[in-house]
C-alpha positions in Angstrom: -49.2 19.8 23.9 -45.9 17.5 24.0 -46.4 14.2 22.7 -47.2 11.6 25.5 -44.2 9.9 26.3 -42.1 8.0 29.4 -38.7 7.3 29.5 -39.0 3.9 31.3 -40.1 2.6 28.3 -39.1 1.6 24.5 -40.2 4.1 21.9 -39.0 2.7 18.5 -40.8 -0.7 17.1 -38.2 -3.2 17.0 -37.5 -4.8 14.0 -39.9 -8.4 13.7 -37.0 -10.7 13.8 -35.8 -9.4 16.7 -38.7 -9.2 18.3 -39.0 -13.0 18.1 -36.0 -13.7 19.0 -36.4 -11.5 22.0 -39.7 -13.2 23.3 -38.3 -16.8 22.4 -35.5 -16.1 25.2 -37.8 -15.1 27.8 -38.7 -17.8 30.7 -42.4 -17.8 29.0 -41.5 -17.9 25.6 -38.9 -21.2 26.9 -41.8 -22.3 28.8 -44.8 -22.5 26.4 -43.1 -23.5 23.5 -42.0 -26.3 25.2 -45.2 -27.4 26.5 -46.1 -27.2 22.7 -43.3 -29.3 21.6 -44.6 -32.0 24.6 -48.0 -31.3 23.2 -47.1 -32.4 19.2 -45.4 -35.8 20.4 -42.9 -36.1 17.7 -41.4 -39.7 17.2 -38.3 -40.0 15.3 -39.5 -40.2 11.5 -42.0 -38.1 11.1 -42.4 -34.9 8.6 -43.1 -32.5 11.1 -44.7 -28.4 9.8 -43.7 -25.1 11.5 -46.4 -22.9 9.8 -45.3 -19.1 10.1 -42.0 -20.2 11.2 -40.7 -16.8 11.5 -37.0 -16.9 11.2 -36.8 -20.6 12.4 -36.6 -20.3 16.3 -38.2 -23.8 16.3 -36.8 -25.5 13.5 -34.0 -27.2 15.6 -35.8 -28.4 18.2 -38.4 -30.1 16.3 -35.5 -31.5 13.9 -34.1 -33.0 16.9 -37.0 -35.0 17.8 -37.6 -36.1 14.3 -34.0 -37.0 14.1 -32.1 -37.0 11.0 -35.0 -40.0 10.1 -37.2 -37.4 9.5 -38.4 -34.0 8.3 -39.3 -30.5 9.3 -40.8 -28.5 6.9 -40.9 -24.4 7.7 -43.3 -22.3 5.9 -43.8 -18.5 6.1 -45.0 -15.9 3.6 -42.2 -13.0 4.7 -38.8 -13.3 2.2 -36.8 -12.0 5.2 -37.6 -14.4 7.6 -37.8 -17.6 5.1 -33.6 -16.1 4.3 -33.2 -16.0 8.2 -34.8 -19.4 9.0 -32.5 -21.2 5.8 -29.3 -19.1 7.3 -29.7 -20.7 10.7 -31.0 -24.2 10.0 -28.3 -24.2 7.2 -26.7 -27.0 8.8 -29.7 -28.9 9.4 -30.0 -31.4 7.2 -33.4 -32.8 8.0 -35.1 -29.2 7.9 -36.6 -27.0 4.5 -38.2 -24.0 4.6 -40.5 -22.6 2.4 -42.0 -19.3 1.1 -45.5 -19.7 1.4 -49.4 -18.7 2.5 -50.8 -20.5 4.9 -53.9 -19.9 3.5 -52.9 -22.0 0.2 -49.7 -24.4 1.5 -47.3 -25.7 -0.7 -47.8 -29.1 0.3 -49.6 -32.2 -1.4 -52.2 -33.8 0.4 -51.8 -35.8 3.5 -48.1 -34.5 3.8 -47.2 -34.4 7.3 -47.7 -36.3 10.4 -47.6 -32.8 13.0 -47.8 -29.5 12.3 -47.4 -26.2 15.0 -48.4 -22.4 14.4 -47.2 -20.6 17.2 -48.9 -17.0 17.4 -49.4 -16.8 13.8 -53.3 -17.4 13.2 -54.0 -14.1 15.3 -52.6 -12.2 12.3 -53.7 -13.5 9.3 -56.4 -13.0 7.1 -58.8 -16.0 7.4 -58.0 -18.3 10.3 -60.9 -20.9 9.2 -59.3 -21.0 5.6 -55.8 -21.8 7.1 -57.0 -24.5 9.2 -59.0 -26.2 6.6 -55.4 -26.2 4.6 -53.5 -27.5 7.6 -56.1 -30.3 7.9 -56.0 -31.3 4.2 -51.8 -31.5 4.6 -51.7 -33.5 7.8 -52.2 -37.4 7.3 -54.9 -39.2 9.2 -54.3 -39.2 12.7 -51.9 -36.2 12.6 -51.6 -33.6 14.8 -52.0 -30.2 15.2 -50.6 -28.3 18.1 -51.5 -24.0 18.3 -50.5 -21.7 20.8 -52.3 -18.1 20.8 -52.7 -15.1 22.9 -56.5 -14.0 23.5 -56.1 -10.2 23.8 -58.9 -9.3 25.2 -58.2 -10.9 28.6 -55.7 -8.7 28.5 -56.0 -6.7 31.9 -53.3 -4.2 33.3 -53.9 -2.8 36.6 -54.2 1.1 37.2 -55.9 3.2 39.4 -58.1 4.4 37.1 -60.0 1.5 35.4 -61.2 3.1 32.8 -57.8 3.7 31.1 -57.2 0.0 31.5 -60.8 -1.2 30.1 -59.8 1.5 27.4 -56.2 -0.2 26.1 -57.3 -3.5 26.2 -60.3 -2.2 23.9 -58.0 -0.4 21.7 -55.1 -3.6 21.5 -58.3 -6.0 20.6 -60.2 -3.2 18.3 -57.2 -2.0 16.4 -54.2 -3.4 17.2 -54.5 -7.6 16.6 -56.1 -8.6 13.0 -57.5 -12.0 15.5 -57.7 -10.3 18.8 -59.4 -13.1 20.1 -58.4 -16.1 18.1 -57.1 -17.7 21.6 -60.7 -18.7 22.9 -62.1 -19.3 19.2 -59.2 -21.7 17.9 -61.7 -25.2 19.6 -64.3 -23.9 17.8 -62.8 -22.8 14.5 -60.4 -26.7 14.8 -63.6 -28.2 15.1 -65.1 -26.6 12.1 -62.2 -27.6 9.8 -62.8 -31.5 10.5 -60.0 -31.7 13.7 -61.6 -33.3 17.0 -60.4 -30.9 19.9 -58.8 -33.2 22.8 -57.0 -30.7 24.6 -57.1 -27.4 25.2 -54.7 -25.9 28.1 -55.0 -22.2 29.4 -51.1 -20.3 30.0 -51.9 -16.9 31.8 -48.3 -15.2 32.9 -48.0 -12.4 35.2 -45.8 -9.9 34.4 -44.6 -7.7 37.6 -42.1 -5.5 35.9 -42.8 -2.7 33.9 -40.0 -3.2 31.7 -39.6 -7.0 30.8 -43.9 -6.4 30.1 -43.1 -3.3 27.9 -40.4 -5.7 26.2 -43.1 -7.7 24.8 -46.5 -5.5 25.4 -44.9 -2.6 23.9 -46.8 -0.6 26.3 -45.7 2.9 25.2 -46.1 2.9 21.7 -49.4 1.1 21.7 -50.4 4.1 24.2 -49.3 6.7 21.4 -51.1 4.6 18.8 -54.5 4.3 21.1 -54.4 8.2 22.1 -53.8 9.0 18.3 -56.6 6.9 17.3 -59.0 8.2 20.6 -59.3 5.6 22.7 -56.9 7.5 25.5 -56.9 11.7 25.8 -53.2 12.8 25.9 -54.1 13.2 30.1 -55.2 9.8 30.7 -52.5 8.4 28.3 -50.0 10.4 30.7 -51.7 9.3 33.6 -51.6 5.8 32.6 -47.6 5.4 31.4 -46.8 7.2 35.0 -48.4 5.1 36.9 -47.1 2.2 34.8 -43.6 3.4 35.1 -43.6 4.5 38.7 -46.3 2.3 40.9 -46.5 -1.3 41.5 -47.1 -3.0 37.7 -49.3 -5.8 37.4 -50.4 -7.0 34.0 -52.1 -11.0 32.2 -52.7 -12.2 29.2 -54.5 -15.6 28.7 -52.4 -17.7 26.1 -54.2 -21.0 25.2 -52.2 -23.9 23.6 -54.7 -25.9 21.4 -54.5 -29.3 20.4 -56.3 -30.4 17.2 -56.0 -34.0 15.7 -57.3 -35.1 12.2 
């Protein structure tokens, strides 16, 4: 039987830097991370953190609203993206980054006044630990601002509900380390000794089948989730046709968090 496959859709995993580059230009990506960056408050002065920075999409704007007063500090554990992040902030004179676990920050105690992860705790090992570390580097009154996905809201409409009930399953079974980190991150805040003021509730809808597979990557998470049994090569075709071909409708509820210590 042929491999279960649609043209309409990208087949080869991008590479990760370009993948977040790619969802930081969207109109979401624009528009929650600058709800999160309204969210942290930054006053000129301050040492701000970008935990998981990535390749430093953030680095500038958060510089800019320390001002050259102040600091930003970028940490991430990947040597690619730390080189990327220094590359592009090279020239930013109020910004370092740093190769580091979040799970054990290079930082001293009562380092910064803010700090931001921005869809990093879904992925790594022991979200509790990391936020007792981000609480023990923020000062007194810092703040924490958080912004992650909670897969398994994720709903994509098809004919056939079961194939739908059945990706979602596989994307928060297999796919996401913290599939549902969105909802947990009050709880888990409160926990680490943050109080829990805010908590705001970002669901897009995606209408096209294309822009969602730029960032869902609908297609190769259907090979992945008929490979593992979740979808039989006929629903798995059935699904990516009618994805490709019908009316598309597909949300995901992203909550921003805000934690203070």
């Amino acid at each position: 039987m042929p491999p279960v496959t649609s043209a309409a859709f990208e087949t080869a995993t991008p590479d990760p830097i370009v993948y977040l580059d790619r969802v930081a230009a969207t109109d979401l990506g624009r528009s929650y991370k600058g709800r999160m960056l309204d969210e942290l408050d930054l006053r000129p002065g301050q040492t701000a953190l970008d935990l998981g920075c990535g390749p430093g999409t953030d680095l500038a704007s958060l510089a800019r609203a320390v001002t050259a007063t102040g600091a930003v500090i970028g940490v991430d554990h990947d040597e690619a993206t730390v080189d990327a992040a220094r590359e592009r902030t090279a020239d930013q004179h109020a910004v370092t980054v740093r190769l580091g676990d979040i799970h054990e920050l290079p930082l001293p105690d009562h380092t910064a006044d803010r700090a931001r992860t921005d869809r990093v705790l879904q992925h790594v090992a022991d979200p509790a630990r990391a936020l007792r570390e981000i609480h023990r580097v923020l000062r007194p009154g810092g703040r924490l601002v958080m912004g992650e996905p909670d897969w398994d809201t994720l709903a994509v409409d098809h004919p056939d509900s079961d194939l739908s009930r059945a990706y979602t399953r596989y994307v928060t079974d297999e796919v996401v380390r913290n599939a549902r980190i969105g909802r947990q991150l009050p709880r888990l805040a409160t926990a680490a000794g943050f109080a829990v003021p805010t908590v705001i509730p970002i669901t897009p809808v995606f209408r096209d089948a294309r822009a969602a597979d730029r960032i869902l990557g609908l297609e190769r998470t259907t090979r992945r989730a008929t490979a593992a049994g979740y979808l039989t090569e006929e629903g798995a075709r059935r699904w990516l046709d009618h994805l490709s071909t019908g009316p598309f409708l597909a949300t995901v509820t992203f909550y921003i968090v805000v934690a203070e210590s």
